[in-house]
Residue, then its C-alpha position, 0 to 999 in steps of 0.5 A: x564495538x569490540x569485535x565478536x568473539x568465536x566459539x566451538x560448538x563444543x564450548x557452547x554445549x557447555x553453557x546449557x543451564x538455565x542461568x547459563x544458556x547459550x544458543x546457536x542461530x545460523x552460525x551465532x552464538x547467543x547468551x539467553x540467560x538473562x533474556x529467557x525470562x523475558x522470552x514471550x512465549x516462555x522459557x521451555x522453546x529456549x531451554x530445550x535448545x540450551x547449548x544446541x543449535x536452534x537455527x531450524x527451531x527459530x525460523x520455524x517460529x520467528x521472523x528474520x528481524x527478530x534477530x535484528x530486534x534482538x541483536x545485543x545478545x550476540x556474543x560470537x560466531x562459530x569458528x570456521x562456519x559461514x552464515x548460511x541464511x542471508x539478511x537482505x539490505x535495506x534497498x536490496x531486491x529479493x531472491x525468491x523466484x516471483x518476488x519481483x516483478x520479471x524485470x528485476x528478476x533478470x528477465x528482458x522488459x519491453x517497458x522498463x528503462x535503466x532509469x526505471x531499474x536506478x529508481x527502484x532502487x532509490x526507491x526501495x531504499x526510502x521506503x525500507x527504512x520506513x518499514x519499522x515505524x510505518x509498521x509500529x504505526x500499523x499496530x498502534x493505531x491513531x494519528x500518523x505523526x506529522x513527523x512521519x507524514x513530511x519524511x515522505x513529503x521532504x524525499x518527493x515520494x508523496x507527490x511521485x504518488x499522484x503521478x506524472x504531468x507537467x505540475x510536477x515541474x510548475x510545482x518544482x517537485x524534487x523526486x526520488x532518485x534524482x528523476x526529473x518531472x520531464x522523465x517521470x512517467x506511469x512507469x516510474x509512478x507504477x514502481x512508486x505505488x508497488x514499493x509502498x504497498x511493500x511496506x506490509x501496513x495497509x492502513x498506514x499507506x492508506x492514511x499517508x497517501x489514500x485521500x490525498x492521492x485522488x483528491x489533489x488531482x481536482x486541485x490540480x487540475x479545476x482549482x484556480x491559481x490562488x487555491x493550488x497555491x494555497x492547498x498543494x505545496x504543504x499537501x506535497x510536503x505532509x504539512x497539510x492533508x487532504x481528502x476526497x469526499x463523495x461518497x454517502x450512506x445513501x450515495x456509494x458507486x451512485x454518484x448521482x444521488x449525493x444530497x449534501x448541498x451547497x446553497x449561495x447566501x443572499x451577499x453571493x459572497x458564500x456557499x452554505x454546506x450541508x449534509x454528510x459524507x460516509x467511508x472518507x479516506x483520511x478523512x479524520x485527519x484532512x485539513x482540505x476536502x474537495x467535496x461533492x455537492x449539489x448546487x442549484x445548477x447540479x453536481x459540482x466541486x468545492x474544495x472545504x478546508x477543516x472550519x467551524x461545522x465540519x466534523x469527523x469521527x473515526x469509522x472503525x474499519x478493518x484497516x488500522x485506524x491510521x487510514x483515518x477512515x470518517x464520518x464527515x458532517x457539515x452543518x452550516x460550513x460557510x465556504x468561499x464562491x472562490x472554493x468553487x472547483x472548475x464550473x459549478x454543474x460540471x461536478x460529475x464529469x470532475x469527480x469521474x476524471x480521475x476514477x481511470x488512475x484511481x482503480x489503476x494505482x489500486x491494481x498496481x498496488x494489489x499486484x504488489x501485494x499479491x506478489x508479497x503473499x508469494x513471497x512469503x508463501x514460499x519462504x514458509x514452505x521451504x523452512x517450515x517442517x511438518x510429519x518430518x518434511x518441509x511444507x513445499x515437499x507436499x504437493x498440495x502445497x506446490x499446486x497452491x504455490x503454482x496458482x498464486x504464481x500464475x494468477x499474479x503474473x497474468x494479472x502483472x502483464x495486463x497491467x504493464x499492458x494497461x501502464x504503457x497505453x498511459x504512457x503513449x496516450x493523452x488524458x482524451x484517448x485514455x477516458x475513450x479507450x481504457x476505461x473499460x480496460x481498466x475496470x476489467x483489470x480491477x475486476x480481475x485483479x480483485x478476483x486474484x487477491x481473493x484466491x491468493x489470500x486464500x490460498x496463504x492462509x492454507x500454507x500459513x494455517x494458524x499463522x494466517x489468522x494471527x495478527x503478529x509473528x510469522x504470518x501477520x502479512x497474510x492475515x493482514x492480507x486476508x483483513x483488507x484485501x476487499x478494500x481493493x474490491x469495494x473501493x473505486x468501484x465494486x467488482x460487480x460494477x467494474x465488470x459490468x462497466x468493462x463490458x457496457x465499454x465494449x459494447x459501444x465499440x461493438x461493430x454493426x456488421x458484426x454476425x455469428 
């Protein structure tokens, strides 16, 4: 490519006709000519800036990537004059205040290693270059391609998501950064969940990573050798997927009342699966399900691969179709005694195994995206002009900023609170002493998204009720974030969980 050329403000100020206009955008000059017909909002915001600098103009209206996405109309650079706003680099962190959590914002952390900080980085740079198609996705709806489900399964980051344990070195699992299994820790998984969440297509991560993260643990940890074999290499590779099914129209959080059944034939050789299943993450798309069912001796698992009977339709949800969100109905779906998941009656205590790491990826998760809600807000407020000041020169808009900021650093250090009691506690200790931690943090983790996406859409406006452009986080934001309150666990549920916990740790003697 031959290099650019430079230019003086003077000579731009001479193309200024609509079949000859050139702009200026931080210190580059662009031919508009040929593209203000295609312009989609038109030709009058171009041409009131013919031969001008619209540097101001621009980011009021576009996002930064907007320059990328339009780049071949560059033609120069002005001479002598330095960019003043900065493209931040795929694997890059981010410079505005509180948009990273404290470690990587040159504070001291009692949790995070050097290791942690050289993961992040791995991380982060996977998951950039994902963003533009996980967000085309986001938009287009549909089936996740196969193609983009194994990319993540082929760099270790569908399996980082389930986290640590010793069946990431039985299952030889490579992970991002060069980590080893024995390395690997809640920590690591908490960096994994966050950089995902980054990728602003809440649909498309649900889709990628929702059901399979709560379903393979029932693999891994009740199926038998033969069955982990069969369903968790090509799930770890996005070859397969998976999904988790429970819940019912008539068995939400209740899960004690589930009624599809599962009856042995007269040969004992089958299960026959009937009944339905409601709300199923990934469900349209599954190969495997591990499924709830009620068996003449109770609850109890079976893993159903997709077969004759089994069938999903779409729920139309506020997620993007990519979460392939089901209706699941099994009508007479023969299943192998084999498929039987751990014993046949335990089903309760297995489908609430996993419900600890389950709400905790959600807050971490939710951590993130309250954090980018940040971000955001206070990038806009710095760049946005109104009545001939920026947004964050108001001090209503500063007030806001200041609760948003406050409510997710809290929630951030309840948190890393949480994530290091996993790390120095075994599955045992953990269902005794954090299941009521947990479901408080969620309750209130839920609570905070709920104020910060209220709060954005005020600073964003107009913008926070749009689904592109500048505001499209926001709205997002504001569209999904009750997935966060509802799923796992209802707020209501978790609060009242958190305190029944307490209460049987309440000491006798205790008096006013």
């Amino acid at each position: 490519m031959a290099p650019l050329k430079t230019f003086t403000r003077e000579e731009v100020s001479r193309h200024a006709a609509e079949n000859d206009l050139w702009i200026i955008i931080d210190g580059s000059v662009y031919d508009m000519s040929v593209f203000i017909d295609m312009h989609p909002g038109g030709a009058f915001p171009i041409l009131e800036f013919a031969g001008k600098d619209a540097t101001d103009a621009f980011y009021g209206l576009h996002r930064q990537e907007v320059l990328l996405k339009y780049n071949r109309y560059k033609i120069g650079t002005i001479a002598g004059e330095t960019p003043q706003i900065e493209f931040r680099e795929a694997g890059s962190l981010t410079k505005v205040p509180y948009g990273e959590p404290s470690a990587w914002m040159g504070f001291r952390s009692p949790y995070y290693t050097e290791g942690h900080i050289k993961f992040r980085s791995a991380v982060r740079k996977i998951v950039d270059e994902l963003i533009p198609e996980a967000q085309e996705l986001e938009n287009a709806g549909g089936r996740i391609p196969d193609e983009f489900q194994q990319k993540l399964g082929e760099t270790g980051l569908l399996a980082a998501n389930i986290g640590p344990g010793k069946w990431l070195r039985d299952f030889n699992v490579k992970l991002p950064g060069g980590i080893s299994p024995e390395e690997y820790d809640y920590f690591h998984e908490t960096i994994v969940h966050e950089e995902m969440a980054r990728m602003g297509a809440k649909g498309t991560v649900t889709g990628l990573t929702g059901g399979m993260t709560i379903s393979v643990p029932t693999i891994i940890n009740f199926a038998s050798d033969a069955l982990k074999a069969k369903v968790i290499p090509p799930v770890l590779a996005g070859k397969k997927r998976m999904a988790l099914a429970i819940t019912e129209p008539y068995a939400g959080s209740d899960v004690a009342s589930i009624r599809t059944t599962a009856k042995r034939t007269p040969c004992g050789k089958f299960f026959i699966v009937n009944g339905v299943k409601k709300w199923i993450t990934t469900g349209h798309f599954a190969d495997f399900f591990s499924v709830a069912v009620r068996t003449d001796k109770g609850i109890s698992m079976l893993l159903v691969e997709r077969s004759e009977g089994l069938e999903t339709k779409p729920i139309k949800t506020s997620y993007a179709s990519t979460a392939g969100t089901a209706y699941v109905t099994f009508d007479n779906v023969k299943v192998p005694v084999e498929n039987m998941l751990g014993k046949e009656g335990r089903g309760m205590y297995y489908v609430l195994s996993n419900f600890n790491h389950e709400r905790w990826s959600m807050i971490v998760g939710a951590c993130m995206a309250g954090r980018l809600a940040v971000e955001e807000c206070f990038k806009w407020a710095m760049q946005r002009k109104v009545f001939g000041k920026r947004l964050v020169d108001q001090p209503v808009i500063r007030n806001k900023l200041a609760k948003m900021i406050a409510a997710v650093e809290s929630v951030q250090s309840w948190t890393d609170n949480i994530t290091y009691q996993m790390c120095h506690m075994d599955y045992k200790e953990q269902a005794d002493k954090l299941a009521g931690p947990i479901a408080l943090c969620k309750y209130q983790v839920t609570r905070m998204l709920h104020d910060v996406s209220d709060d954005a859409c005020q600073i964003f406006g107009g913008r926070a009720i749009t689904q592109t452009g500048m505001g499209r986080n926001i709205e997002a934001l504001q569209r999904t974030y009750k997935f966060t309150a509802i799923l796992g666990g209802s707020e209501e549920i978790m609060a009242d969980l958190g305190v029944r916990q307490a209460m049987k740790k309440f000491p006798t003697d205790a008096r006013l």
